[in-house]
N, CA and C atoms of all chains as a GROMACS GRO file, in nm:
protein
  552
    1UNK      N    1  -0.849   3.253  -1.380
    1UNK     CA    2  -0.945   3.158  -1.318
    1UNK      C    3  -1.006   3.074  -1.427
    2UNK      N    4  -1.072   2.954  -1.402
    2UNK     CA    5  -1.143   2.847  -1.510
    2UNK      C    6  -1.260   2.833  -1.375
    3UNK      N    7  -1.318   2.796  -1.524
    3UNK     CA    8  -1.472   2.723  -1.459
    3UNK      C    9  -1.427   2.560  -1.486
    4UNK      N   10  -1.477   2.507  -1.344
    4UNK     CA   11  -1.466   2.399  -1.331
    4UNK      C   12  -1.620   2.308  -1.278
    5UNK      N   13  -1.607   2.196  -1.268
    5UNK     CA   14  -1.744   2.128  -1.222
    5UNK      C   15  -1.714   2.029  -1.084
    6UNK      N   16  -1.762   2.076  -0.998
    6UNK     CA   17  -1.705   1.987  -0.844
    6UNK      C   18  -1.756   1.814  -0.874
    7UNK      N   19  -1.675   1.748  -0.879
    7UNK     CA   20  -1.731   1.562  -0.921
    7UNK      C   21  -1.700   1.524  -0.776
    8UNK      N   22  -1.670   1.597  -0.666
    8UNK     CA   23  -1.624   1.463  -0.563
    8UNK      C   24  -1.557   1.541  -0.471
    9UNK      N   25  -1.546   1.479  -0.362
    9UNK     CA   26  -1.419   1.486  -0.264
    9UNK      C   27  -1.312   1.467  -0.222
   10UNK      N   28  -1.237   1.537  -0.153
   10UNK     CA   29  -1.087   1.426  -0.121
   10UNK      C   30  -1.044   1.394   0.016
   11UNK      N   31  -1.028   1.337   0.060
   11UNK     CA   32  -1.019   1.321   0.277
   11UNK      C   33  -0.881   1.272   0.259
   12UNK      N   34  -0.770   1.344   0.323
   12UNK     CA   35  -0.646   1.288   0.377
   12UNK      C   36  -0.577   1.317   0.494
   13UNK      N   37  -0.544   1.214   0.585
   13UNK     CA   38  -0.532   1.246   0.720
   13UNK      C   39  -0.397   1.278   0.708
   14UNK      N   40  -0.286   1.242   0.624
   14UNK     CA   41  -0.148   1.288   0.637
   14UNK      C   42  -0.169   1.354   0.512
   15UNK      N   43  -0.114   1.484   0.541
   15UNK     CA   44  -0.102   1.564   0.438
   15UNK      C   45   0.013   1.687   0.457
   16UNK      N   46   0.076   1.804   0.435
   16UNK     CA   47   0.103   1.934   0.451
   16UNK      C   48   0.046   2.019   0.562
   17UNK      N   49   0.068   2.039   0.681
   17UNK     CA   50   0.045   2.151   0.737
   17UNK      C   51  -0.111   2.215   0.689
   18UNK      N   52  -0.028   2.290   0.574
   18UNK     CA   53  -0.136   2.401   0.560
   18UNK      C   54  -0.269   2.326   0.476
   19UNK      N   55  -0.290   2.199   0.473
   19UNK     CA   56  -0.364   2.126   0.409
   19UNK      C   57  -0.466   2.118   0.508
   20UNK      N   58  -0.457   2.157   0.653
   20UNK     CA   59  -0.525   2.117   0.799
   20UNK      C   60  -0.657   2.190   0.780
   21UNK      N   61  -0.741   2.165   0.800
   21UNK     CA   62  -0.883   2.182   0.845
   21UNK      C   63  -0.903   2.291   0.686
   22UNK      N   64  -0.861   2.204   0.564
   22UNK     CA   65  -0.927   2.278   0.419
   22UNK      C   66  -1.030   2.148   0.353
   23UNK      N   67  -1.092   2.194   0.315
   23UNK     CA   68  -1.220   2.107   0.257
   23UNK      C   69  -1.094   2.094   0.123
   24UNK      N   70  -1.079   1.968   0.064
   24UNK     CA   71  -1.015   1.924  -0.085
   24UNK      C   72  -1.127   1.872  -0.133
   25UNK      N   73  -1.197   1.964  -0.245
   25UNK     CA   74  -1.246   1.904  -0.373
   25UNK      C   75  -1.180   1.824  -0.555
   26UNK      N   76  -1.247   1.770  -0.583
   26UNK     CA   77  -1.218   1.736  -0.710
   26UNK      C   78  -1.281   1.770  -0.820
   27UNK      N   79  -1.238   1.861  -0.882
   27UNK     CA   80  -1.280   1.965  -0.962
   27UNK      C   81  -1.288   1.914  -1.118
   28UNK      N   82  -1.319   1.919  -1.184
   28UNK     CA   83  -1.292   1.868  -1.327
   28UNK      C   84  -1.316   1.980  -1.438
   29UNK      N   85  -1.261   2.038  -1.497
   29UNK     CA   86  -1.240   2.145  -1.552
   29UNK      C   87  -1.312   2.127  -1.671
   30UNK      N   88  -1.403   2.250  -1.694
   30UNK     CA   89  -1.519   2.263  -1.739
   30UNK      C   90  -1.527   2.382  -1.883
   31UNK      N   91  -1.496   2.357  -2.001
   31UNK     CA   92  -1.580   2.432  -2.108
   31UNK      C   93  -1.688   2.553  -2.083
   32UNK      N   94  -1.703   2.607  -2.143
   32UNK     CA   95  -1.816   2.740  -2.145
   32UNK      C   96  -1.937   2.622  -2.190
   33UNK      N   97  -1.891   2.523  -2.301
   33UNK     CA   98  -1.995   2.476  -2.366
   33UNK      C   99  -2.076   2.399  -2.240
   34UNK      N  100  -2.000   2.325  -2.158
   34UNK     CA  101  -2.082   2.281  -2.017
   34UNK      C  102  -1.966   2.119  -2.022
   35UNK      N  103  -1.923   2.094  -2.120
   35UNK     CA  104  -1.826   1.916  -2.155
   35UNK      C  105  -1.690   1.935  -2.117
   36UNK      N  106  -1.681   1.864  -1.990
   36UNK     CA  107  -1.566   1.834  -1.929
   36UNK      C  108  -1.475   1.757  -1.972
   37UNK      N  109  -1.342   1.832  -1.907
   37UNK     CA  110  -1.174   1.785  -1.925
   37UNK      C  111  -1.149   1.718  -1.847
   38UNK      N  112  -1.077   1.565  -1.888
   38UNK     CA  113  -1.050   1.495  -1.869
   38UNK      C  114  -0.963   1.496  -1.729
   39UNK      N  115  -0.862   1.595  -1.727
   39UNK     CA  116  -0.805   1.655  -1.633
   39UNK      C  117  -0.873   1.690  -1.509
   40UNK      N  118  -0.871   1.581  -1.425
   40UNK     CA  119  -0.910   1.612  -1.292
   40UNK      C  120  -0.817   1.701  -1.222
   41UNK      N  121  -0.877   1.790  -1.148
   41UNK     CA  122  -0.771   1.860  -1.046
   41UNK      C  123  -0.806   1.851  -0.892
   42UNK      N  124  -0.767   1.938  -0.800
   42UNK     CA  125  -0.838   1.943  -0.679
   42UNK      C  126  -0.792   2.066  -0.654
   43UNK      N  127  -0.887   2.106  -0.551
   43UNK     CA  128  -0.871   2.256  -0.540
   43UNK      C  129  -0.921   2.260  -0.418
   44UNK      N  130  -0.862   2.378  -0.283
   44UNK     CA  131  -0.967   2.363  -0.145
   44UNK      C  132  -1.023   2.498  -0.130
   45UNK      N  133  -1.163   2.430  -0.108
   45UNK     CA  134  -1.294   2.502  -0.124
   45UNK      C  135  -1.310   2.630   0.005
   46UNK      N  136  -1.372   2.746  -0.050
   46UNK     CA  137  -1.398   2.820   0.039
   46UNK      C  138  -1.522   2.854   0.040
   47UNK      N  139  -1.559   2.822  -0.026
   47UNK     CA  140  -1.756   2.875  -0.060
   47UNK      C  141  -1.827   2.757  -0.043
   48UNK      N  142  -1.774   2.670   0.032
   48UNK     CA  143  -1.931   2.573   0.091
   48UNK      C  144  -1.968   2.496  -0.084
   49UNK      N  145  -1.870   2.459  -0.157
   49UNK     CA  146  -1.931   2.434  -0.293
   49UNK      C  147  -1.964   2.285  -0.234
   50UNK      N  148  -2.053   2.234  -0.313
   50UNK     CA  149  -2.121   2.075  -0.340
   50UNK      C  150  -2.091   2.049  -0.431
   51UNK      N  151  -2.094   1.869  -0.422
   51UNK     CA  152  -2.090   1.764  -0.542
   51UNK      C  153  -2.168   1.840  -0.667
   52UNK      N  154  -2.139   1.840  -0.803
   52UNK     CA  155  -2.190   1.914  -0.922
   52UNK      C  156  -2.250   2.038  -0.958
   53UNK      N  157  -2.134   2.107  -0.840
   53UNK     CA  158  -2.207   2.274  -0.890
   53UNK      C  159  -2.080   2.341  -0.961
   54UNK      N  160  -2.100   2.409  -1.053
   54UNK     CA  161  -2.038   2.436  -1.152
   54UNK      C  162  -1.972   2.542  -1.050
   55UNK      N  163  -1.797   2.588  -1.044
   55UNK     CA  164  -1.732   2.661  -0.998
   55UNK      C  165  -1.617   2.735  -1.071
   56UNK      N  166  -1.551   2.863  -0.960
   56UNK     CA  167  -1.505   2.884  -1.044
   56UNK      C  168  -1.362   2.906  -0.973
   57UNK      N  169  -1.257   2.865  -1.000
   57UNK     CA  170  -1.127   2.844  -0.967
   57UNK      C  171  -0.975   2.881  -0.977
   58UNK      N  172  -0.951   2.949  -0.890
   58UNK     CA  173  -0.818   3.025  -0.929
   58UNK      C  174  -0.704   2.915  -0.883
   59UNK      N  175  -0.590   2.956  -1.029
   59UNK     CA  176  -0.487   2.854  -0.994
   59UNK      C  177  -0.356   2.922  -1.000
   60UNK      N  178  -0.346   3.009  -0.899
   60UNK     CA  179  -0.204   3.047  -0.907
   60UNK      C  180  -0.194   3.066  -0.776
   61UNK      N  181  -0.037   3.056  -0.728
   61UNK     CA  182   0.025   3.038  -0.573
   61UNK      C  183  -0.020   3.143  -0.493
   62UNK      N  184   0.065   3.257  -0.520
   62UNK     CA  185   0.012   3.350  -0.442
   62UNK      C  186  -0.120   3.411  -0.380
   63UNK      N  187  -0.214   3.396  -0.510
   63UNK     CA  188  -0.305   3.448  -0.500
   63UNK      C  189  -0.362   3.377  -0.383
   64UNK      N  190  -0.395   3.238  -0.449
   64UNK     CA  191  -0.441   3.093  -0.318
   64UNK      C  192  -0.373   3.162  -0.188
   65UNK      N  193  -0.222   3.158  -0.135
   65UNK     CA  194  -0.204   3.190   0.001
   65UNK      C  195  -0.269   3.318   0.052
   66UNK      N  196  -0.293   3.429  -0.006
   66UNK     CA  197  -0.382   3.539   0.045
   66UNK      C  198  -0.502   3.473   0.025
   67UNK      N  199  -0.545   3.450  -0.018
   67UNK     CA  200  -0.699   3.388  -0.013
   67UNK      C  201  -0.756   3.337   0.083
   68UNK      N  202  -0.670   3.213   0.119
   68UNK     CA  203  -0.641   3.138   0.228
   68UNK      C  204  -0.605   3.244   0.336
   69UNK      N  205  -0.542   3.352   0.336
   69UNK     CA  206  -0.491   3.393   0.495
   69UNK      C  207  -0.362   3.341   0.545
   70UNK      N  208  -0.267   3.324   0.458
   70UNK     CA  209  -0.122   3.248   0.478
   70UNK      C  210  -0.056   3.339   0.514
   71UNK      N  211   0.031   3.396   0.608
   71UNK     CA  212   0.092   3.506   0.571
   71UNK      C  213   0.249   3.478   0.516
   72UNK      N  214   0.267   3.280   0.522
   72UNK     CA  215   0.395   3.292   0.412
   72UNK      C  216   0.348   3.182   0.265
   73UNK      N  217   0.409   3.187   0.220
   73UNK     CA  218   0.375   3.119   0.116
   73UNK      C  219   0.355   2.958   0.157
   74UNK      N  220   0.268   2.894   0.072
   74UNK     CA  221   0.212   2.736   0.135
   74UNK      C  222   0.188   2.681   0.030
   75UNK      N  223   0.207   2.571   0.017
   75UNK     CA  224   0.241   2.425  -0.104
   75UNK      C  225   0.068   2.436  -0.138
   76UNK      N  226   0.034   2.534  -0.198
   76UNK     CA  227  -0.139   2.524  -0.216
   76UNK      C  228  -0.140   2.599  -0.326
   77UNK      N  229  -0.178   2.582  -0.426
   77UNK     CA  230  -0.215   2.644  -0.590
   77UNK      C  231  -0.382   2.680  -0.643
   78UNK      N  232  -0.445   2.558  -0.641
   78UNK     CA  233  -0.588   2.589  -0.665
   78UNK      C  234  -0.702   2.582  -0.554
   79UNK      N  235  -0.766   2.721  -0.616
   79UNK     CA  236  -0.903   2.756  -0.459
   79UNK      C  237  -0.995   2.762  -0.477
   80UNK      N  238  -1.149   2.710  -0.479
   80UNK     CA  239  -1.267   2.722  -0.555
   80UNK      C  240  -1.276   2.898  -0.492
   81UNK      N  241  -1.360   2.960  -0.544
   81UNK     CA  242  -1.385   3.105  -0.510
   81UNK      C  243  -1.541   3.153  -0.490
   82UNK      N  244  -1.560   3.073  -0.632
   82UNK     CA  245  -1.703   3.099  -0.604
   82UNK      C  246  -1.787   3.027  -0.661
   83UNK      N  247  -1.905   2.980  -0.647
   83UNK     CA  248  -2.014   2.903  -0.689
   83UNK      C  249  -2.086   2.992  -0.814
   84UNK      N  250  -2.093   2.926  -0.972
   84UNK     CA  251  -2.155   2.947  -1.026
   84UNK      C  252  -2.269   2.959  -1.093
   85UNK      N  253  -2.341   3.030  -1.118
   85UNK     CA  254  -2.479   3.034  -1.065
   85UNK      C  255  -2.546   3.027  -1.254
   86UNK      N  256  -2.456   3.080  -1.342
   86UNK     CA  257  -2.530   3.085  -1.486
   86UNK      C  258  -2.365   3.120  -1.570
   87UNK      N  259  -2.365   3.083  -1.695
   87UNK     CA  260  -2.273   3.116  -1.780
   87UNK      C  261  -2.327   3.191  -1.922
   88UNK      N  262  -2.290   3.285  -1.968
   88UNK     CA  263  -2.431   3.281  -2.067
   88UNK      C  264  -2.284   3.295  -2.216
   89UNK      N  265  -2.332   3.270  -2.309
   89UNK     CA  266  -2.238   3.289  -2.459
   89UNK      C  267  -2.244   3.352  -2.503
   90UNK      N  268  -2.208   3.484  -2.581
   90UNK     CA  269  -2.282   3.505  -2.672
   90UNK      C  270  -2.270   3.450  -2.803
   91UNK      N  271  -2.363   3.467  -2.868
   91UNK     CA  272  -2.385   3.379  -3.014
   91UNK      C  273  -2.301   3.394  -3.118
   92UNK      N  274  -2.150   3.378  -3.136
   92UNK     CA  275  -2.074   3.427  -3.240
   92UNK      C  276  -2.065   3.345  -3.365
   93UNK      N  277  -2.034   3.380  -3.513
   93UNK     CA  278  -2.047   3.301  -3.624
   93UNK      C  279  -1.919   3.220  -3.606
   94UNK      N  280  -1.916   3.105  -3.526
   94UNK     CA  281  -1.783   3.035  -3.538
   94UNK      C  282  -1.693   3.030  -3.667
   95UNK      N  283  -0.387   2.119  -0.765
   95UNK     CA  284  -0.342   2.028  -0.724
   95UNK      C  285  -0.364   1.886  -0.800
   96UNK      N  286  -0.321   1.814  -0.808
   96UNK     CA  287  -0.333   1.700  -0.890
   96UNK      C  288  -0.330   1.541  -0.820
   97UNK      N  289  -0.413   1.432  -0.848
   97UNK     CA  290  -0.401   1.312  -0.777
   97UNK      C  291  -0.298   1.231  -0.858
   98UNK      N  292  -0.225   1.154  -0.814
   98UNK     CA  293  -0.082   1.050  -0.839
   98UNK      C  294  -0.105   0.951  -0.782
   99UNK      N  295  -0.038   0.842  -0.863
   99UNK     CA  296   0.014   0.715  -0.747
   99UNK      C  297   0.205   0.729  -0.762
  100UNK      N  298   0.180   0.679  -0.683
  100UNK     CA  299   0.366   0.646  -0.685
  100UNK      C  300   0.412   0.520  -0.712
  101UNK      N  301   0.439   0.516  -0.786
  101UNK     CA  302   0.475   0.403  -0.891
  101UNK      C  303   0.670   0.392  -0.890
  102UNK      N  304   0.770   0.395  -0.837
  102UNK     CA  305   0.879   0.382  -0.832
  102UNK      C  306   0.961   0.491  -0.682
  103UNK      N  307   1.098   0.473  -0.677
  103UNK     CA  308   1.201   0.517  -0.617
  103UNK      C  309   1.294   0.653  -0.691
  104UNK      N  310   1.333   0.700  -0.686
  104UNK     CA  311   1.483   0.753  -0.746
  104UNK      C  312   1.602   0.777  -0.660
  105UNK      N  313   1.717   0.718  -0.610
  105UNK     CA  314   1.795   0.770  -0.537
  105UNK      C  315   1.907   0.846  -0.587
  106UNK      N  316   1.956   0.957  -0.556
  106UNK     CA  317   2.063   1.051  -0.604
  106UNK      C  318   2.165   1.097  -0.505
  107UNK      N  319   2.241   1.042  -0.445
  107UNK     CA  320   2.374   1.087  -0.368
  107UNK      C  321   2.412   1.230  -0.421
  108UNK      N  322   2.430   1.232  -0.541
  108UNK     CA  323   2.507   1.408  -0.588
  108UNK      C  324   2.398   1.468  -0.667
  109UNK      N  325   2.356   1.536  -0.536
  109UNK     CA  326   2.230   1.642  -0.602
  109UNK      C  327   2.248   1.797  -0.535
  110UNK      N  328   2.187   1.858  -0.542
  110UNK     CA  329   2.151   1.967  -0.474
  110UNK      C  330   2.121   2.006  -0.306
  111UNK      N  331   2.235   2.026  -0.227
  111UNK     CA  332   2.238   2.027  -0.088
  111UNK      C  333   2.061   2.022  -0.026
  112UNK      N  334   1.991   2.088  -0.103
  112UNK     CA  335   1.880   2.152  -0.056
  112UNK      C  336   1.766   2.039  -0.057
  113UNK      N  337   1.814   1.977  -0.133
  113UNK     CA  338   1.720   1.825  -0.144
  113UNK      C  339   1.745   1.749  -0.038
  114UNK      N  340   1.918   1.743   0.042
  114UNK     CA  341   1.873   1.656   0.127
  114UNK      C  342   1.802   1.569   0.232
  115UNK      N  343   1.775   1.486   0.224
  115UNK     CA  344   1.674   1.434   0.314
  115UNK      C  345   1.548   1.414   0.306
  116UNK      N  346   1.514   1.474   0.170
  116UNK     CA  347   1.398   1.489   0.102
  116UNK      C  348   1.412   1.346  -0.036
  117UNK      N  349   1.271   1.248   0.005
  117UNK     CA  350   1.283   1.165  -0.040
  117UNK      C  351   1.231   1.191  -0.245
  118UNK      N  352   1.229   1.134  -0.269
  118UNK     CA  353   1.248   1.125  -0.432
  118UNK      C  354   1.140   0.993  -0.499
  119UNK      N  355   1.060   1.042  -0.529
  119UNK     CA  356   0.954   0.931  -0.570
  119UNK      C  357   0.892   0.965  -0.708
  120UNK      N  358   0.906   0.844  -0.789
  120UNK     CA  359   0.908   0.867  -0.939
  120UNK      C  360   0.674   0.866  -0.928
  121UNK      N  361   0.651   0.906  -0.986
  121UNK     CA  362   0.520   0.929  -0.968
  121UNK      C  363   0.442   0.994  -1.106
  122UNK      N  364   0.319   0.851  -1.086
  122UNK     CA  365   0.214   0.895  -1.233
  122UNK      C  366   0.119   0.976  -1.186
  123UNK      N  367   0.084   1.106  -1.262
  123UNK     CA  368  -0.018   1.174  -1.208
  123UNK      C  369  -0.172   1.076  -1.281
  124UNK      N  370  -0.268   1.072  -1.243
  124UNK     CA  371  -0.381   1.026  -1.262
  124UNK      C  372  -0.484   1.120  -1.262
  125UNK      N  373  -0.627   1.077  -1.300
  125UNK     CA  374  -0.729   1.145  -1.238
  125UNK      C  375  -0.799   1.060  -1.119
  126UNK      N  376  -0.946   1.081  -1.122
  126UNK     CA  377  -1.028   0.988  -1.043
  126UNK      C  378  -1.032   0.849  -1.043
  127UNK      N  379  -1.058   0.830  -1.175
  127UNK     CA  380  -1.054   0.693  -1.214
  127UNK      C  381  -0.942   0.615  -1.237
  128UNK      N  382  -0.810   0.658  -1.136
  128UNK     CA  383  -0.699   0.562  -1.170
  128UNK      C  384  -0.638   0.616  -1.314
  129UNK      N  385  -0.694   0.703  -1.432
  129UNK     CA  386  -0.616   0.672  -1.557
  129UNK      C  387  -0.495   0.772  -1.526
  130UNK      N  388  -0.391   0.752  -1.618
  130UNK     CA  389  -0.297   0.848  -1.616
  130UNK      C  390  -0.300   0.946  -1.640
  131UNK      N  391  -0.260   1.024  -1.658
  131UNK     CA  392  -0.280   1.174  -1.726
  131UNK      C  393  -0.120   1.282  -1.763
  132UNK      N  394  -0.061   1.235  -1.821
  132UNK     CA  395   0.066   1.279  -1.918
  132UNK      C  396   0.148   1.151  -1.815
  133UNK      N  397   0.298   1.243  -1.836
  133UNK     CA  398   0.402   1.135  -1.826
  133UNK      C  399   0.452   1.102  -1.678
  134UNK      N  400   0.483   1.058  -1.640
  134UNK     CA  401   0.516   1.048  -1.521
  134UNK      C  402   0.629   1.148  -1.455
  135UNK      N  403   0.628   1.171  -1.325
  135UNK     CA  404   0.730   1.313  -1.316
  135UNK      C  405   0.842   1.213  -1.144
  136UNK      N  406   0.912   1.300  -1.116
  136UNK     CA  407   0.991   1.264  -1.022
  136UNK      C  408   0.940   1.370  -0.915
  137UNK      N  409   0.878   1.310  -0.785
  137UNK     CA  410   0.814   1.426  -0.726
  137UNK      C  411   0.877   1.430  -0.578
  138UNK      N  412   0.931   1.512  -0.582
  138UNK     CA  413   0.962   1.541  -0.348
  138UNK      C  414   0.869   1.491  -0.288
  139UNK      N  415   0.898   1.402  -0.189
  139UNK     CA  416   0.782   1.388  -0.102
  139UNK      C  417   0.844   1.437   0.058
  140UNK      N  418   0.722   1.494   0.115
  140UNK     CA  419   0.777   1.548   0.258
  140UNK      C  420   0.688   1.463   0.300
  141UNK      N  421   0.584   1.387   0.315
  141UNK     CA  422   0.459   1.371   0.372
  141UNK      C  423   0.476   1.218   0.418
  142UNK      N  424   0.575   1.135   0.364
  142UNK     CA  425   0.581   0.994   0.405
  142UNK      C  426   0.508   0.900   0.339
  143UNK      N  427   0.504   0.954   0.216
  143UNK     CA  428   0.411   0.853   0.088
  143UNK      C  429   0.547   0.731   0.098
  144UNK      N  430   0.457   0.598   0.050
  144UNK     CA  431   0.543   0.516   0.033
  144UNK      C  432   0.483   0.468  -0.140
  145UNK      N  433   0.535   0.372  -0.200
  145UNK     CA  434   0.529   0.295  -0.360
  145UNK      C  435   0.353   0.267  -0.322
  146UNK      N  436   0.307   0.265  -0.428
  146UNK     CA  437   0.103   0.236  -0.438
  146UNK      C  438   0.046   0.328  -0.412
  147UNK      N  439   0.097   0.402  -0.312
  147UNK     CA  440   0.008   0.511  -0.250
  147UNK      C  441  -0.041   0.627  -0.372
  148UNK      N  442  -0.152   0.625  -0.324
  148UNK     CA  443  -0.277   0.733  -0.386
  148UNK      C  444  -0.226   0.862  -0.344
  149UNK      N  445  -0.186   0.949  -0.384
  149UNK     CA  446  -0.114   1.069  -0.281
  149UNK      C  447  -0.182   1.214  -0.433
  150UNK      N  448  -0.168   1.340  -0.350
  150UNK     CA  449  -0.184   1.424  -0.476
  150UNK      C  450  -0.061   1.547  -0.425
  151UNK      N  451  -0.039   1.585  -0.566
  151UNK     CA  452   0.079   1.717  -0.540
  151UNK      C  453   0.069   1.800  -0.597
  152UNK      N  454   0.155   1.892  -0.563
  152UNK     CA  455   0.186   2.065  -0.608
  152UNK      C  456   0.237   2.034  -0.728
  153UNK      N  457   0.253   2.185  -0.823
  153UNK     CA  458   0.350   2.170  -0.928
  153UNK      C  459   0.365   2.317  -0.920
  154UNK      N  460   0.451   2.407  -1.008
  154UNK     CA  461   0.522   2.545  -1.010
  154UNK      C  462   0.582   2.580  -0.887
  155UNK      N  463   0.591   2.709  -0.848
  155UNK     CA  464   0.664   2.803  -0.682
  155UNK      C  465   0.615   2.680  -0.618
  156UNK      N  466   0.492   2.706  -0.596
  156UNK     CA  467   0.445   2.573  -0.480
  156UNK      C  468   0.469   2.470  -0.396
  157UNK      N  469   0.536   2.396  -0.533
  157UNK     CA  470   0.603   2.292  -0.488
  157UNK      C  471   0.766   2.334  -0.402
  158UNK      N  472   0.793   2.496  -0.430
  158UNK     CA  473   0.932   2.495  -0.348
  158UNK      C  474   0.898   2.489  -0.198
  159UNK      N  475   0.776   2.533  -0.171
  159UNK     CA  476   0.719   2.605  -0.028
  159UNK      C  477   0.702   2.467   0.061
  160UNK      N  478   0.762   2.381   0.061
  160UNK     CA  479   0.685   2.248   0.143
  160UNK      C  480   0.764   2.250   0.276
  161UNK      N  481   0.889   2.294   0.316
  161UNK     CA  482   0.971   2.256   0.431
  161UNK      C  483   0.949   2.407   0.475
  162UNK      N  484   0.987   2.393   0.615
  162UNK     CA  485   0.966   2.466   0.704
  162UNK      C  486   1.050   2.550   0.674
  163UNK      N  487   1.161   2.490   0.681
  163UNK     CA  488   1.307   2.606   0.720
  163UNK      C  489   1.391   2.663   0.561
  164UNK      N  490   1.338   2.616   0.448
  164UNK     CA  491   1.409   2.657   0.348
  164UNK      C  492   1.300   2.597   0.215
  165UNK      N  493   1.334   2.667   0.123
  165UNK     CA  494   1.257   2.647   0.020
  165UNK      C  495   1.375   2.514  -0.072
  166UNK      N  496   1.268   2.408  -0.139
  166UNK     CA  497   1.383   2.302  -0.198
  166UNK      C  498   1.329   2.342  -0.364
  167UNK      N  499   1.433   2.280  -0.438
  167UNK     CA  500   1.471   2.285  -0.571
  167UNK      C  501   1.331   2.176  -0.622
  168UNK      N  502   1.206   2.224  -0.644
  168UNK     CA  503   1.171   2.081  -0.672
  168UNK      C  504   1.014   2.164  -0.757
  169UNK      N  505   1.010   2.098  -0.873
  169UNK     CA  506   0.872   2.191  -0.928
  169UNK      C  507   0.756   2.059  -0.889
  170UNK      N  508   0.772   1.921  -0.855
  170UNK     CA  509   0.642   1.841  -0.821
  170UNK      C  510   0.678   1.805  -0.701
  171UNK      N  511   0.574   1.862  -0.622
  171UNK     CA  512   0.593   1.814  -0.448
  171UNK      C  513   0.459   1.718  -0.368
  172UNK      N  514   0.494   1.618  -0.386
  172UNK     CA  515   0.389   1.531  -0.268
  172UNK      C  516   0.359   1.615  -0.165
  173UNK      N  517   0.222   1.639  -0.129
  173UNK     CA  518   0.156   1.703  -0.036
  173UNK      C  519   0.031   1.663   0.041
  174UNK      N  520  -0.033   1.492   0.000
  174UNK     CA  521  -0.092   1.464   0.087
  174UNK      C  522  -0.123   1.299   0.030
  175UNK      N  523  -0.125   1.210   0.148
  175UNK     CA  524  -0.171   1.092   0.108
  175UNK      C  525  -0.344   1.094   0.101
  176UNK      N  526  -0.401   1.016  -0.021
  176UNK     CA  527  -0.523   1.022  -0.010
  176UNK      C  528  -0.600   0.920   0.077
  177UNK      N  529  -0.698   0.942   0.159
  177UNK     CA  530  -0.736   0.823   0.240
  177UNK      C  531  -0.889   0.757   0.159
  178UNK      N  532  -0.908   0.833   0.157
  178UNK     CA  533  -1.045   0.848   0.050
  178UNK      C  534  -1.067   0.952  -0.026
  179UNK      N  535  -1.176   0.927  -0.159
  179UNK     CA  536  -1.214   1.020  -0.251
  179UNK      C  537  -1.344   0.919  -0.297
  180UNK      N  538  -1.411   1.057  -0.292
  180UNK     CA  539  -1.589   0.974  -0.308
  180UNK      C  540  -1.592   1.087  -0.445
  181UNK      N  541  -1.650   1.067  -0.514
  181UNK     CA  542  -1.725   1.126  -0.683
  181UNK      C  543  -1.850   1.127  -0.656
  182UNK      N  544  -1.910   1.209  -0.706
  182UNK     CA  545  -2.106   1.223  -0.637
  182UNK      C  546  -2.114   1.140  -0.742
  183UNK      N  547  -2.256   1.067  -0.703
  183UNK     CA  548  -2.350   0.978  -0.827
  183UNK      C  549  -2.380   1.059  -0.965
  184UNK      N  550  -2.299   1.055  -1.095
  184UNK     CA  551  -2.329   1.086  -1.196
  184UNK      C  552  -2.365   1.013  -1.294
   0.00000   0.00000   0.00000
């Protein structure tokens, strides 16, 4: 999983099947330090996430279709999971 | 999942049975802002993207899972046209 930062939404009326009634966010993949990657992604949300709440995102197939409730495999890779609430560091001598 | 435009065609008569019928669209992945983001890939489309279109896709297994009746040879798969995308006020 990565921590990512929700920047946005995505609405598409033609899409995949299993794309039907999933919230698509736009995720932007997020550092421990808090400075985002350039690399936008999208991912569909299951935790009610909002515009700029820091999340956290699994990106592998399978996992996403159980997640989701697929019982066959579905053209879907990344899933927000959960809303992040604090990250903490600890202080190492870089 | 990743946002693209589709920026070209590819047609291939002698390919892989499993592709047939499955269209072939050369495609830049992007982010939000339109920029690119690596090189451009050749992506399956099932969804009826046409050239301009804002569309986003699969990449790895994923992309085999798009047809109903058989899994196709394809690691970047078009999976949805975008109609809109709003970015919160930052």
């Amino acid at each position: 999983m990565y921590l990512g930062k929700v920047i946005g939404n995505v609405v598409a009326t033609v899409k995949h099947p299993s794309y039907k009634d999933q919230k698509l966010m736009l995720v932007a993949p997020m550092q421990p330090d808090g400075s985002l990657k350039k690399a936008t992604m999208l991912a569909v949300d299951t935790v009610d996430a909002g515009i700029n709440d820091v999340v956290l995102v699994i990106s592998e197939g399978k996992s996403a279709s159980e997640i989701l409730e697929f019982e066959k495999r579905v053209p879907i890779r990344s899933v927000i999971i959960a809303v992040v609430d604090h990250v903490d560091i600890s202080e190492q001598d870089q | 999942m990743k946002l693209g435009r589709v920026i070209g065609k590819v047609w291939a008569t002698v390919k892989d049975p499993k592709l047939t019928g499955v269209t072939l669209y050369l495609m830049q992945p992007v982010n939000e802002l339109d920029e690119p983001l690596g090189r451009p890939a050749v992506a399956a489309d099932v969804v009826g993207s046409r050239e301009g279109d804002l569309i986003y896709w699969v990449g790895s297994a994923e992309a085999t899972f798009v047809l109903e009746d058989r899994q196709i040879p394809s690691d970047v798969s078009i999976v949805g046209i975008v109609d809109d995308k709003s970015t919160g006020g930052d």
